[in-house]
C-alpha positions, 0 to 999 in steps of 0.5 A, a space after each residue: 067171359 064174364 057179363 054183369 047183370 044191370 038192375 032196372 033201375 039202375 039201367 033207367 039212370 044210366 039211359 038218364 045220364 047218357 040224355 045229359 048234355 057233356 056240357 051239364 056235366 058238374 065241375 070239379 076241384 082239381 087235386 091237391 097233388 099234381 100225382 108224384 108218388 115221391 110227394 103226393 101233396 107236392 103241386 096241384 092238379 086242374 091249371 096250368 100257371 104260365 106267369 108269377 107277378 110277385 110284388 114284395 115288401 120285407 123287413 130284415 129286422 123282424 123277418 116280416 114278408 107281405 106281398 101281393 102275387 099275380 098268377 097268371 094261368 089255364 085251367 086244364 079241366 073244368 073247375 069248381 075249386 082248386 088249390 095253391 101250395 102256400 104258409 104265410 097267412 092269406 087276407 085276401 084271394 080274387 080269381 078274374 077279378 072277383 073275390 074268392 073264398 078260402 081255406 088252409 089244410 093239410 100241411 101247405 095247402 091253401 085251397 080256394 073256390 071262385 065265384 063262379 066256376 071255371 070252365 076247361 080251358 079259360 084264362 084266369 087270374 089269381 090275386 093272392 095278398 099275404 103276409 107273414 114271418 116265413 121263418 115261423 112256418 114249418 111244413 113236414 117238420 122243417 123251414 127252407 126258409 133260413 134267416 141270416 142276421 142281416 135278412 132271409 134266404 129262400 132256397 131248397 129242394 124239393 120245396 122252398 116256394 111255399 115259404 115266400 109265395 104261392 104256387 103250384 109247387 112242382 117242376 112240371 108246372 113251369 113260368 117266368 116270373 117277375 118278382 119286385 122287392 122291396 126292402 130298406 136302403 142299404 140292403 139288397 135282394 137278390 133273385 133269378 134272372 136280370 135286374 130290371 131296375 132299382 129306385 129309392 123312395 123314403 127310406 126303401 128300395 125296390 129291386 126288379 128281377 126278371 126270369 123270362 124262360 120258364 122256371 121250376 118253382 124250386 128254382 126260383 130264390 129270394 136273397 135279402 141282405 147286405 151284399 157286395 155285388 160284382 158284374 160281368 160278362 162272358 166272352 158269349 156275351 152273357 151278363 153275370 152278377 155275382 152277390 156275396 155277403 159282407 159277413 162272410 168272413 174268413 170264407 170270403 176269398 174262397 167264395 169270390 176265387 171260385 164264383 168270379 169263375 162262372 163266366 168262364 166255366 159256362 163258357 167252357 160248358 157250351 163246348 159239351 152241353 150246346 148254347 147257355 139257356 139263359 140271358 142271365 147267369 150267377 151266383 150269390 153266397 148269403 151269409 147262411 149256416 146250411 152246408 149245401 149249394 142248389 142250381 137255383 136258376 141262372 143265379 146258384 145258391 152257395 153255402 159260405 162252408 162250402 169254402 171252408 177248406 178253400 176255393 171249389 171251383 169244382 162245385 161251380 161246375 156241379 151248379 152250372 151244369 144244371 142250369 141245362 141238366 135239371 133247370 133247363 130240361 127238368 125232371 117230369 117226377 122227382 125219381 127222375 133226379 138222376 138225370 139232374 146229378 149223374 150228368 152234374 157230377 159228369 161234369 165235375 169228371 169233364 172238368 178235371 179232365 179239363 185241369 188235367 186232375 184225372 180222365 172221367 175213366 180214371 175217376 170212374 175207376 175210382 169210384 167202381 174200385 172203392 165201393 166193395 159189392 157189399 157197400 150198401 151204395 150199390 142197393 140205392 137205385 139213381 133211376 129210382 132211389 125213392 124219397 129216402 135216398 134222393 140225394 144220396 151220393 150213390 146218385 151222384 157217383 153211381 149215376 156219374 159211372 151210368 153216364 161213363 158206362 153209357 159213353 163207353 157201350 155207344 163211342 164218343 161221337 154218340 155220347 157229346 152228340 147226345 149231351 148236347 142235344 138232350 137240352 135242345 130237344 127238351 128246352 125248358 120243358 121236362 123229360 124222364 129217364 125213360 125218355 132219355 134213354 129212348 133218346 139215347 138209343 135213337 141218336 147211337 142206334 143202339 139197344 141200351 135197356 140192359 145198360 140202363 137196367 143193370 146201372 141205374 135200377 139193379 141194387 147190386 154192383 154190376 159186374 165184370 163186362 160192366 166196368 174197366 178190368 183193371 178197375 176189377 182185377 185190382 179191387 178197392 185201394 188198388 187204383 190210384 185217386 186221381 188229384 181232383 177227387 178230393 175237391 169233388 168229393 167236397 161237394 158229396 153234402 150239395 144236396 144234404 138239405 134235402 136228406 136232412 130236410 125228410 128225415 123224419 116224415 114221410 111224403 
């Protein structure tokens, strides 16, 4: 036992701070990070934003974006500053009403201090009028800001808000938005959620969307350019709009065969993963030189070159399917992506078992047999493959063989009663991997933490009582390719960006 000595004075300020009222006690700025290990600058800490206004005027020609954004939030503890993750430059911020001083650092930062503080617990406003040309701004070395020739696009991972509007920039802090735009006559702007409505006035447009259940902030997007728009529903009933640049050329059949599916793929997905979670639902292919596609909520983000070779229906399903798996349920820290790609990619498996193109076995044989022990695939963990390796296509596929594995160790009924229940049991809210396993072992009864260690946190390739036999005793080249494996492995470069997006800098 170990006792520590108190010098008199130090006793006497201690009995002095205990005869302050907890009420006395000094507010604080909240954090610059809401405490990811993977990005420590990512989002803020001290409130909690519950709504974005976001009021915007753009201008294709020159890349200018001005805006005015509304946040609606709480604070989470008591308050003497805190901090919004934003580049464009700031001319005025007012919190409640009164105007509020404030400074950029670091890479995104825009940290204000209102008036007078705020206590744990208070509703509050922010107003943030900005303006800026966001395909100017870098952070970390790179834009996710892409300019087309006809307009701009927002859209990446792990950040894109930061480039249009600002926020706390991480998907633990969650909203619904409105975002207004306005742009020239003859150029549309696209984004999540339902069109509320558009008018014309003196030349200009202005385009009213609407998300009303709660959005990452990595999910919500900002198309402006010149589209065809097409509109539809689904047989449950949910409105679709499709957008498509008129500059696509050549990958322009190829995008429409496969997105103009969208209704029927969610339809079909119901079947696994329970009700659509939104009363929107799309996609847009702007006319962009990136390679990869995201799920930005209910309207997904399409590369044109992600139909060079032809239509891929396939990808439409990866990007659906997280509308439920990563979008509706989002991940609590960003280690957390398996449960966002393995379950994607499983469905991409679902699907060519759908089409006849293989079973979800067959193409997890294939994936197992393909990959010798020494392949450096086998060293990247899905339940935490670090920054680096987020999006490496062990995550996908090696998080894809977890799943298999798991519906193998637990029997069908417990498998599809756990891929739909997962989204209702943490509806537009966040989860871990530790709380998934938790849950899968609660709905089969059965202990899962040997699976889970040996499939998604060994760097090494599981072995024998892990995998089919014939998937071991045959080896690599030995088991057939099934007929959709071409087209899934297509969609390997989806989430590329991102890869591409760290290299060089660490977060």
């Amino acid at each position: 036992m170990h006792r520590r000595i108190i010098a008199p004075g130090a006793l006497a300020a201690a009995v002095l701070l205990l005869a302050i009222p907890a009420s006395a006690a000094p507010h604080s700025p909240g954090a610059p990070g809401i405490g990811d290990p993977y990005y420590p600058a990512h989002g803020n800490g001290g409130y909690d934003v519950s709504h974005y206004d976001l009021r915007l005027r753009y201008q294709p020609a020159t890349d200018e974006l001005e805006g005015t954004a509304t946040l609606v939030a709480r604070t989470t503890q008591d308050l003497s500053g805190f901090n919004l993750d934003f580049l464009l430059d700031v001319g005025e911020v007012r919190v409640n009403g009164a105007k509020a001083s404030f400074r950029t650092s670091g890479e995104h930062e825009l940290e204000i201090t209102p008036k007078t503080p705020l206590a744990k617990g208070t509703p509050v406003t922010v107003v943030v009028r900005y303006r800026g040309v966001p395909s100017s701004k870098k952070a970390y070395g790179f834009t996710s800001w892409h300019r087309t020739p006809d307009g701009g696009v927002a859209a990446n991972e792990p950040e894109a808000a930061v480039w249009w509007f600002p926020s706390n920039d991480h998907p633990l802090d969650k909203a619904t938005y409105d975002v207004s735009v306005l742009v020239p006559d003859g150029t549309q702007a696209i984004s999540n959620g339902t069109l509320q409505s558009t008018s014309s006035r003196l030349g200009w447009t202005r385009w009213n969307w609407r998300s009303d259940k709660p959005q990452a902030t990595y999910l919500a997007t900002l198309a402006v350019g010149k589209f065809d728009i097409t509109t539809g529903t689904t047989e449950s009933g949910i409105p679709v709009l499709n957008a498509y640049s008129k500059d696509l050329g050549s990958h322009a059949g190829a995008a429409r065969a496969s997105l103009e599916r969208t209704g029927e793929i969610a339809d079909w997905l119901t079947g696994y993963f329970g009700p659509y979670p939104y009363n929107a639902l799309g996609g847009y292919v702007p006319n962009t030189t990136t390679g990869y596609a995201l799920e930005t909520q209910t309207r997904p983000y399409y590369s044109p070159r992600q139909f060079a070779n032809g239509s891929n229906v396939s990808l439409v399903v990866h990007e659906l399917a997280h509308q439920w798996y990563g979008d509706d349920v989002s991940l609590k820290r960003w280690k957390d992506i398996w449960i966002n790609e393995g379950f994607a990619r499983y469905a991409q498996w679902l699907w060519s078992e759908h089409e006849g193109e293989g079973t979800a076995q067959e193409l997890a044989d294939h994936v197992y047999a393909s990959h010798p022990a020494d392949d450096p695939f086998w060293t990247v963990k899905p339940g935490d493959p670090g920054p680096e390796n987020q999006f490496d296509v062990a995550v996908y596929d090696r998080g894809a063989l977890a799943v298999q594995a798991l519906r193998n160790e637990i029997g069908d009924e417990s498998f599809f009663t756990i891929l739909k229940g997962w989204p209702q049991k943490y509806a537009h809210g966040n989860a871990s991997v530790a709380d998934f396993q938790r849950y899968a072992e609660e709905v089969s009864g059965k202990p899962l933490a040997a699976l889970f260690d040996t499939w998604l946190y060994q760097p090494s390739k599981p072995g024998a009582p892990a995998a089919r036999a014939v998937a071991v005793a045959k080896g690599p080249g030995a088991v057939s390719q099934p007929r959709s494996w071409k087209k899934i492995a297509a969609t390997n470069g989806v989430h590329e960006h991102a890869e591409h997006g760290n290299a060089g800098h660490v977060r």
